[in-house]
C-alpha distance (Angstrom), angle and dihedral (degrees) to the residues before:
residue distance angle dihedral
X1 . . .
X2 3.92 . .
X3 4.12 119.2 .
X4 4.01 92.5 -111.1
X5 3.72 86.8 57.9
X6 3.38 94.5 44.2
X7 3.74 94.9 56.2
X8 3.81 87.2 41.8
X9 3.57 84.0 62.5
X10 3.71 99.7 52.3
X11 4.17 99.0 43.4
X12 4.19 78.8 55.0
X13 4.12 94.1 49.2
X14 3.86 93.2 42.1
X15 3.26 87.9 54.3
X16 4.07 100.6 168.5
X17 3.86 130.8 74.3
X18 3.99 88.7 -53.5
X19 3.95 94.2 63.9
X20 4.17 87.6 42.3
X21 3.82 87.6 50.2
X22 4.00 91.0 40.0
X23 3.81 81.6 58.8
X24 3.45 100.2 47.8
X25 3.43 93.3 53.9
X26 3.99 97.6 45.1
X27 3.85 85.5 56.4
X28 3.91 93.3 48.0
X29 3.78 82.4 50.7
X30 3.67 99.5 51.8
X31 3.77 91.8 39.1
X32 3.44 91.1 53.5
X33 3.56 105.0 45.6
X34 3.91 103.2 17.8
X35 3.88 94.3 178.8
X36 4.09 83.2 56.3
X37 3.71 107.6 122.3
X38 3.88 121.0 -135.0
X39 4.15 114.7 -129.1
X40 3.89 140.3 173.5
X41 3.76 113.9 -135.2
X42 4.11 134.4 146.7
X43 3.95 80.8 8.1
X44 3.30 92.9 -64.5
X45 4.12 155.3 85.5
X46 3.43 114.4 -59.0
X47 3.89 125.5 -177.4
X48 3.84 117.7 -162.0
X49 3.61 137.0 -172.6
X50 3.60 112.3 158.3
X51 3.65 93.7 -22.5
X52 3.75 125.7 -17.0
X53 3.82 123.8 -28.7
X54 3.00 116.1 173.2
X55 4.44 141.5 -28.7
X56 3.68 133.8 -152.1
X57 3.83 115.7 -146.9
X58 3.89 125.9 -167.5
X59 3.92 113.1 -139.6
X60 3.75 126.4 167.7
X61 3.65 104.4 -90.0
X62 3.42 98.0 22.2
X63 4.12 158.6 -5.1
X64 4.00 124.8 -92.8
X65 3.46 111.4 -148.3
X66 4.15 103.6 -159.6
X67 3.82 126.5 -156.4
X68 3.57 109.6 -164.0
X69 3.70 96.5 -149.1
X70 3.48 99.3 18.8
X71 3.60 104.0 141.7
X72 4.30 84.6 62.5
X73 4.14 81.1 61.9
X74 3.66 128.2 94.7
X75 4.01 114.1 -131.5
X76 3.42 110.7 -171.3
X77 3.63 95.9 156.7
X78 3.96 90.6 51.1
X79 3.56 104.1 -122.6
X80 3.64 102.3 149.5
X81 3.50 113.6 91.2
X82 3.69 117.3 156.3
X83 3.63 129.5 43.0
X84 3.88 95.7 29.4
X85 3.97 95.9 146.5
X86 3.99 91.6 53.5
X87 4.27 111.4 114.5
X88 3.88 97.7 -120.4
X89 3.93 110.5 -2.0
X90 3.77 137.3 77.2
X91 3.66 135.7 -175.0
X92 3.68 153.6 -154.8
X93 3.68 122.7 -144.6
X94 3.64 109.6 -159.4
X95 3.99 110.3 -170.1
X96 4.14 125.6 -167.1
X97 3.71 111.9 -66.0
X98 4.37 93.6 9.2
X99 3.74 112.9 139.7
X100 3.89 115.1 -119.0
X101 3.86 111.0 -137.5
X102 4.32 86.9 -138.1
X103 3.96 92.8 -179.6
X104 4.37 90.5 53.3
X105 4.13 89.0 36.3
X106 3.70 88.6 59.1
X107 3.83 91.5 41.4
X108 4.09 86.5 52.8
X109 4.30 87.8 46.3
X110 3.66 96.0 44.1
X111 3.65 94.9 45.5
X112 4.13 92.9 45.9
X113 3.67 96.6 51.0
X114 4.31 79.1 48.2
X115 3.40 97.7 59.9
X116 4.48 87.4 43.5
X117 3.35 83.5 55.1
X118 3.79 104.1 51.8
X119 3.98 82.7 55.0
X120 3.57 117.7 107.6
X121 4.12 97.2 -104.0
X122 3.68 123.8 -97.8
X123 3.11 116.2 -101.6
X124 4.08 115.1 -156.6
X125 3.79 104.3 -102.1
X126 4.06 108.8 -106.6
X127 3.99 109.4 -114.9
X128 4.02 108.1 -110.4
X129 3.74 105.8 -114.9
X130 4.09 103.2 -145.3
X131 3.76 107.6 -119.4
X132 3.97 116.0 -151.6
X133 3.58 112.7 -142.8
X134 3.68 129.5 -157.2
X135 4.11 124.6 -129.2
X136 3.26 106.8 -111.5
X137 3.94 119.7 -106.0
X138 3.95 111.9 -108.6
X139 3.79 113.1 -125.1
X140 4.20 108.9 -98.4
X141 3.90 89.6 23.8
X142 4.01 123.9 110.2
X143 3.62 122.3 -136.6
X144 3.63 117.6 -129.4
């Protein structure tokens, strides 16, 4: 099964305020960053541009919004909330009935997939081909 169906899958089984809000923000994504591409990883929404950008994860009483380098982002409207002592990522709890600042989440997506996209592109890792080696011969011995 494809990512967009996947994520179809889990706005339908949430089916309360986090699936609505899961929406939202999927939309606000792809609006945002149209050339964005939708993928499934950790059980979850991933957005990638580049490299990862950013994933939404459902949890009981509430949805984690994850920037994959979000300690490289500015946040001048203070949206990141949770995981503020992490190396490279920040995140956004969003809780039942919160307020989502749209116009400063878009700033935060837009500027994300920026800063993947000023990376030098990934290139798909090469498969290691297993080399055999030989022993080497010892001096004064014959090879047979």
């Amino acid at each position: 099964m494809d990512a967009s169906r996947l994520i179809d899958n889990r706005i339908a089984e949430l089916g309360d305020w986090r699936g609505r809000t899961l929406a939202r923000i999927r939309k606000l994504v792809l609006d945002t960053v149209p050339d964005m591409a939708e993928e499934w990883k950790w059980d979850t929404p991933v957005w990638s541009n580049n490299g990862n950008v950013l994933a939404a994860g459902a949890f009981k009483d509430y949805l984690k919004i994850n920037f994959f380098e979000g300690a490289l982002l500015d946040d001048p409207a203070h949206l990141f909330n949770a995981g503020l002592e992490a190396k490279a990522s920040r995140a956004i709890d969003v809780h039942e009935n919160d307020q989502i600042n749209e116009a400063a989440l878009k700033d935060l997506i837009r500027s994300a997939a920026a800063l993947n996209t000023a990376k030098p592109k990934r290139l798909t890792p090469k498969r290691s081909i297993k080399k055999t080696t030989k022993k080497p011969i010892k001096k004064g011995s014959s090879a047979k």
